[in-house]
C-alpha positions in Angstrom: 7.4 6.7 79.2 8.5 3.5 81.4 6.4 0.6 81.2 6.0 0.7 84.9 5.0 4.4 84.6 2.6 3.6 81.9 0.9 0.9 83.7 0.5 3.0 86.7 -1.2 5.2 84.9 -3.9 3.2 83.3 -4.4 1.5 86.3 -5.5 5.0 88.1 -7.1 6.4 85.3 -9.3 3.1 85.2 -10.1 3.1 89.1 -10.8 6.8 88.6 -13.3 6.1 86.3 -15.4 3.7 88.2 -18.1 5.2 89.5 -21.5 3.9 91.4 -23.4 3.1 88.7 -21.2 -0.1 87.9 -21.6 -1.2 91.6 -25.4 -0.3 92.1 -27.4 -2.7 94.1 -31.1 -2.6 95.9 -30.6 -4.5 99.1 -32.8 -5.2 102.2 -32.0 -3.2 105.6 -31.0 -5.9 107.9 -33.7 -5.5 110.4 -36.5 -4.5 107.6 -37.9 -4.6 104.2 -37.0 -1.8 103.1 -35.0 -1.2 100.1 -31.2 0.5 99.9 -30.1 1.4 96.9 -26.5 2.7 96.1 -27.4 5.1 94.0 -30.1 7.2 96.3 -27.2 8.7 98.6 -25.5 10.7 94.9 -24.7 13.6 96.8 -23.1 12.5 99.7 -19.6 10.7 100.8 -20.6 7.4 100.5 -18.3 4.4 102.7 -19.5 0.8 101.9 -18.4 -1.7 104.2 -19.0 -5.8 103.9 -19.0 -7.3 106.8 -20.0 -10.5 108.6 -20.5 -11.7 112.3 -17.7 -14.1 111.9 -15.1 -11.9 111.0 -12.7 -11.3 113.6 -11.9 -7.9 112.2 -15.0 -6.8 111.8 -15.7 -6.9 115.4 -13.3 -4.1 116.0 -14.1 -2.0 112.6 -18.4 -1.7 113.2 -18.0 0.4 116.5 -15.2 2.7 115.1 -16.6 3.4 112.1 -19.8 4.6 114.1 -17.1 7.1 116.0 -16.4 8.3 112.1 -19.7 7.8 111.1 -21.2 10.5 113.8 -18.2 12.6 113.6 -19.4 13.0 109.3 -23.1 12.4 109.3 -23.8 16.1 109.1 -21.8 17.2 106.1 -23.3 14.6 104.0 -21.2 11.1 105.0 -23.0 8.2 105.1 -22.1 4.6 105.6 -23.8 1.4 104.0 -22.4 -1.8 106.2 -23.4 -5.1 103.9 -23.3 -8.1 106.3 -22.9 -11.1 104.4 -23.6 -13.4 107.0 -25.7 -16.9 105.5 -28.0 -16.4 108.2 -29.2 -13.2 108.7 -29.8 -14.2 112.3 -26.0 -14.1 113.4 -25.7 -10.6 112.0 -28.8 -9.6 113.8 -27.6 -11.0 117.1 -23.9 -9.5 116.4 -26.0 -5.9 116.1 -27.9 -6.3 119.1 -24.5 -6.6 120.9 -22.6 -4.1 119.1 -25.4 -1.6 117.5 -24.3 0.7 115.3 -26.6 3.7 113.5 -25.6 3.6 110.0 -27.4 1.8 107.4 -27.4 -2.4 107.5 -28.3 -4.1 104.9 -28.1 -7.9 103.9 -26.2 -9.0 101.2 -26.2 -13.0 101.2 -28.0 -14.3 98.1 -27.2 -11.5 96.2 -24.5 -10.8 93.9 -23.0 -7.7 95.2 -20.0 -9.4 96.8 -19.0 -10.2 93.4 -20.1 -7.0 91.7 -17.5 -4.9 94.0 -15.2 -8.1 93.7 -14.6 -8.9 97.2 -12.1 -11.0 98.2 -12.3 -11.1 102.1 -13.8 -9.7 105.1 -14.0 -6.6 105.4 -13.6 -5.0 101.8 -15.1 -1.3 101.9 -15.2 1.5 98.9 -15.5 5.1 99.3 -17.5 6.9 96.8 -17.2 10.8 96.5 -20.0 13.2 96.5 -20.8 12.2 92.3 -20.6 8.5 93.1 -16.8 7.8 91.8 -15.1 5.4 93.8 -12.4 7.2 95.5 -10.7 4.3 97.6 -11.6 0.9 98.1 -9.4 -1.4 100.8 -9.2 -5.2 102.7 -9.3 -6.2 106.0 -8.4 -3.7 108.9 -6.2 -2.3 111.5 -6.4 0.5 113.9 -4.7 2.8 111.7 -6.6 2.3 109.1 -9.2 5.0 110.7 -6.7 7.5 110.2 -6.3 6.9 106.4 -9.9 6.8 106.1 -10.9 10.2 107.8 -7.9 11.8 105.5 -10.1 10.3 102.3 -13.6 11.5 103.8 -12.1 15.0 104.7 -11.0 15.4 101.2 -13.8 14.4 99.7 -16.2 16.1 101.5 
C-alpha cells in the first residue's frame, strides 16, 4: 500500500474512533446554573459549536444554525453552542440581539476549548446518534450549511 494511502487510512480510522466520551464536559447554560453535559444527549445528532461575541463569523453562523436547528429538532438533532467569551456578559448581550433556541452554555475558564483542540472561532463537531464524532470543521461560510445538513441527514 502507498504511504500516502496508509496514512490516510490511519488518520480516518483514528477520527472514526473518537467518540464523546473523550470530549465530555459539564458546563453552565449561559443564562443559568444548570448543568450540560455532553454525554446526556447519547441518542441523538449532536452539533457542538464554539463561539464568541467577537467573532465576526459567528455573527452570521448562530441565526442559521437555528434555521437547521428547527428544521432537525424533532428527529433527535440537537445543538450545544459554547460561547467562550471572557465575560459572559458580551455573550449574553450578543443573545439578546440575536436569540437563538438551542442550548448555550459557557465555556471560559474551562478546559473544553482545549479538550476538542480548538484552534479558532468557530470550531464545531458532529457527533452521531452513539456519540462518535462524525465531522468536526473551522470557521464558516455560507456554504458550509449545505455540507452540514448532508452530515446531519446521514446521520440521523
Amino acid at each position: 500500500m502507498p504511504l500516502f494511502r496508509h496514512l490516510l487510512l490511519l488518520t480516518i480510522l483514528s477520527f472514526s474512533s473518537a467518540n464523546a466520551s473523550e470530549y465530555s464536559f459539564a458546563l453552565p447554560k449561559l443564562e443559568s446554573k444548570d448543568i450540560v453535559r455532553l454525554n446526556d444527549f447519547k441518542g441523538n445528532v449532536v452539533y457542538v459549536d464554539f463561539w464568541a461575541s467577537w467573532c465576526g463569523p459567528c455573527l452570521k453562523s448562530l441565526p442559521l444554525y437555528e434555521e437547521v436547528y428547527g428544521k432537525y429538532k424533532d428527529r433527535g438533532f440537537e445543538i450545544i453552542a459554547i460561547n467562550m467569551d471572557r465575560n459572559k456578559q458580551d455573550a449574553s448581550h450578543f443573545l439578546q440581539q440575536k436569540p437563538i433556541s438551542y442550548i448555550s452554555v459557557y465555556g471560559w475558564g474551562s478546559d473544553v476549548a482545549e479538550n476538542f483542540k480548538v484552534m479558532g472561532m468557530p470550531s464545531s463537531y458532529l457527533f452521531d446518534r452513539n456519540g462518535h464524532l462524525i465531522m468536526s470543521h473551522k470557521g464558516f461560510k455560507l456554504a458550509d450549511i449545505e455540507k452540514l445538513e448532508h452530515y446531519i441527514e446521514e446521520a440521523l
